[in-house]
C-alpha positions in Angstrom: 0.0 0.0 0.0 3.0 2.4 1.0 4.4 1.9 -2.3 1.5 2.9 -4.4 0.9 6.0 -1.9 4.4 7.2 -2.4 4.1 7.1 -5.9 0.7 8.7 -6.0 0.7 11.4 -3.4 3.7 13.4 -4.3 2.7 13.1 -8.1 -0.9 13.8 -7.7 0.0 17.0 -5.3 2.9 18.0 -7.7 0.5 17.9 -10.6 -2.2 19.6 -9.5 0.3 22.5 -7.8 2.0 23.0 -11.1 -1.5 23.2 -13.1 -2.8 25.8 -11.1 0.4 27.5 -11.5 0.4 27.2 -15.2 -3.2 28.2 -15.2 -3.0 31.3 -13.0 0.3 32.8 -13.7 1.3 31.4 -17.6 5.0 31.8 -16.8 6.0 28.9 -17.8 7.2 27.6 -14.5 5.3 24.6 -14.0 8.1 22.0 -13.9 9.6 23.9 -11.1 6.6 24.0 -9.3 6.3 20.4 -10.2 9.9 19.4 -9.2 9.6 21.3 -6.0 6.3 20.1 -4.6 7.4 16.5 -5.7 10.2 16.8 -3.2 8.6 18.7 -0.5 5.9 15.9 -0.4 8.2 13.4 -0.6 10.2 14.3 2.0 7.4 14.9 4.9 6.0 11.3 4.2 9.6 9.8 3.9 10.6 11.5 7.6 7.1 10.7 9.1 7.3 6.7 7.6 11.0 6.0 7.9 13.1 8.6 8.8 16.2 10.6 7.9 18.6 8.0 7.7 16.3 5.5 6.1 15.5 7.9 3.7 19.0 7.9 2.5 19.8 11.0 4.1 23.4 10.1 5.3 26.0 12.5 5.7 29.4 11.2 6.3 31.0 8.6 4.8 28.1 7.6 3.0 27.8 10.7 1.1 31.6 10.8 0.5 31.6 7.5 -1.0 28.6 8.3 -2.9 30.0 11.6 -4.2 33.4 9.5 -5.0 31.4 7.1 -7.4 29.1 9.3 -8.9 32.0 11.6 -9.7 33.1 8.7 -12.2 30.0 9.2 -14.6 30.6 13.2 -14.0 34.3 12.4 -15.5 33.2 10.1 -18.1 30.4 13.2 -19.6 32.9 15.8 -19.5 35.3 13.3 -21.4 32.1 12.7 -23.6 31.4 16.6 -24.0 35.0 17.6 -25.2 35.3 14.5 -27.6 31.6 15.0 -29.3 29.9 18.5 -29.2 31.2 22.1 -30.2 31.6 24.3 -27.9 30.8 28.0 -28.1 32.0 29.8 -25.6 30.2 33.2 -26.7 27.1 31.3 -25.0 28.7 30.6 -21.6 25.6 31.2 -19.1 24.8 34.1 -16.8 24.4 34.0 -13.2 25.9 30.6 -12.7 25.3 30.4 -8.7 21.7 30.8 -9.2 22.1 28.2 -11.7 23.6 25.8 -9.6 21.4 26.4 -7.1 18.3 26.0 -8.8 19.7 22.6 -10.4 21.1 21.9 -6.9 17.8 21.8 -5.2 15.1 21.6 -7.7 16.6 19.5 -9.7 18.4 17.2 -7.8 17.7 17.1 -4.0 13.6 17.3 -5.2 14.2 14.8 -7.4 16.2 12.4 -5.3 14.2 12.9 -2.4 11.2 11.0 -4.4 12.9 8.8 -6.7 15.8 7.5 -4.0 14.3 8.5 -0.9 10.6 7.9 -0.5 10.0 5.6 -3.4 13.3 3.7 -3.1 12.4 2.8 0.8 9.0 2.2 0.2 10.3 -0.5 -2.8 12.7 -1.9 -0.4 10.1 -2.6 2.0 7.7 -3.9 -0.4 9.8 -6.2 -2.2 13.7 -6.6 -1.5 16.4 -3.1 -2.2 17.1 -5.0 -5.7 13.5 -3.9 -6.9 14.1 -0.5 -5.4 17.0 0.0 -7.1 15.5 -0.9 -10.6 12.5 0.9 -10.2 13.9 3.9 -8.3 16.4 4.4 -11.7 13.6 3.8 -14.0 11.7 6.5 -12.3 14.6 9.1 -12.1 15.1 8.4 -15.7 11.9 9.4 -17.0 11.6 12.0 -14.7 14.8 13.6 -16.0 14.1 13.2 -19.8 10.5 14.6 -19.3 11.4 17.6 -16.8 15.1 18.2 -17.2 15.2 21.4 -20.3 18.9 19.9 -20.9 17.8 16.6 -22.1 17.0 16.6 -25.7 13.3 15.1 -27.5 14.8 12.1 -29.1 14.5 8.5 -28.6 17.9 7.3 -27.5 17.7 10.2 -25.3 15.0 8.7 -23.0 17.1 5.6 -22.7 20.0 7.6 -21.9 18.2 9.1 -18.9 17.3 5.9 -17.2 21.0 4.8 -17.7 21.6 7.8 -15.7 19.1 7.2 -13.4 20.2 3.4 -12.6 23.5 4.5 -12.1 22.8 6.6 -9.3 20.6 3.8 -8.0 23.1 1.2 -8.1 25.5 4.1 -6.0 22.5 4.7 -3.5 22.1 1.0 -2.9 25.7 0.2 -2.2 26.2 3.4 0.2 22.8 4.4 1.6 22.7 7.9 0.9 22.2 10.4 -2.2 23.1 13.8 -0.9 26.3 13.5 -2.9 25.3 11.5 -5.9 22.6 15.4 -5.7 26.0 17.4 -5.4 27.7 15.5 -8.4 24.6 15.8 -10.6 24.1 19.5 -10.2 27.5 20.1 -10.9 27.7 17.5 -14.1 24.8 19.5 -15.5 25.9 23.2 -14.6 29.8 22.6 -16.3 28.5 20.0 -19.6 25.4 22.6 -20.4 26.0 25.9 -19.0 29.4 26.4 -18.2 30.3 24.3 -21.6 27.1 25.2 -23.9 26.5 23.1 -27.1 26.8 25.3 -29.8 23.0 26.6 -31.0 21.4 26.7 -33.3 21.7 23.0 -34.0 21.9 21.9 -37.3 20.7 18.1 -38.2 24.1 17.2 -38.9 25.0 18.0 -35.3 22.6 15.5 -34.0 25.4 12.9 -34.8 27.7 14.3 -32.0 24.8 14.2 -29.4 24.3 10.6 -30.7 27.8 10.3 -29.8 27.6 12.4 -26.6 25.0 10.0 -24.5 26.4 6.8 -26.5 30.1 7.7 -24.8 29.0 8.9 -21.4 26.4 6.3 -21.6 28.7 3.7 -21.5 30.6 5.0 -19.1 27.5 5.0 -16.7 27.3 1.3 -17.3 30.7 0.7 -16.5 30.6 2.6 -13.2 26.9 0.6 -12.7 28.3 -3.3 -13.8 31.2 -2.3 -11.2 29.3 -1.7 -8.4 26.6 -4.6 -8.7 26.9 -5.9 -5.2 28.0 -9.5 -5.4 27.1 -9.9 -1.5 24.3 -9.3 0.8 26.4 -7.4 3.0 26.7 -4.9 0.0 23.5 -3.5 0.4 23.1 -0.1 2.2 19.2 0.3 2.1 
């Protein structure tokens, strides 16, 4: 039952918050509002049905070794970036701390607070931390490709995401915490698309180097994910 309440509640809540939003004010804000109701929701049912530390909210050597492996897949897409897309630095973003806040906290911390906090535990519980690690990355996946503006409308795009997203599963399972997997990703996405800006307009001849941008990094993320498959039980940090 706690499984399909934390996958309804937040979502219904978020949905209806960012409707009324787009309804009221038309400022095209509504993933935001979305995002950050998601994890707001997600966060007061986590702490009242589990806890902090259940809720992967580990500081400490947790979120060092976290940040450690989730810096790997960071490495591999800024190896990805240089080898495949141009680069235009006459496009380098403005105001990049409000930048890296917003993906900070919006786009990470909301989002891991539902994917690999609240529905990640309730999974766990449900089934076994296996399932809730499949799931979980399945969930941030989609989530990313449909909410994330960086993520690009075509099909190997969607797949790409959920890579992503299992990576960071595999990561939260083996250490029990996401608060720095949440640092790494906001800074991945602030220094490949806003510090480091694809070059724009894009031409469909350029669509080959973002073929070739998710299809490197991509397979980075599986090597980083097929390296920390636990092998034992005592591998598991639910």
């Amino acid at each position: 039952m706690r499984v399909l309440q934390a996958i309804l509640y937040p979502i219904l809540a978020a949905g209806i918050a960012a409707s009324a939003v787009d309804n009221f004010v038309q400022a095209g804000n509504s993933p935001i509002v979305f995002l950050s109701v998601l994890g707001v929701i997600s966060f007061l049912l986590g702490i009242k049905w589990y806890g902090t530390a259940e809720m992967g909210i580990r500081g400490g050597r947790p979120l060092m070794s976290g940040l450690s492996f989730a810096f790997l897949g960071w490495l591999g897409m800024l190896v990805a970036r240089f080898l495949s897309v141009g680069w235009n630095p006459a496009q380098i973003g403005e105001n990049l701390g409000i930048t890296f806040l917003y993906l900070l906290i919006i786009q990470a911390i909301c989002v891991q607070l539902w994917s690999y906090g609240l529905l990640f535990r309730a999974l766990a519980a449900w089934r076994n931390p296996q399932t809730a690690t499949l799931f979980s990355g399945i969930a941030f996946g989609l989530l990313a490709y449909y909410c994330y503006p960086e993520t690009y409308p075509f099909s190997l795009s969607v797949l790409w995401t959920i890579v992503w997203g299992f990576m960071y599963a595999i990561i939260r399972l083996r250490t029990g915490s996401w608060l720095g997997i949440a640092l790494v990703q906001a800074m991945q996405t602030l220094s490949v698309w806003y510090i480091l800006p694809p070059v724009e307009p894009m031409p469909p001849a350029e669509m080959l180097s973002f073929y070739w941008l998710i299809g490197i990094s991509g397979v980075v993320f599986l090597l980083v994910t097929w390296r920390l498959m636990p092998k034992y039980k005592s591998d598991l940090r639910v």
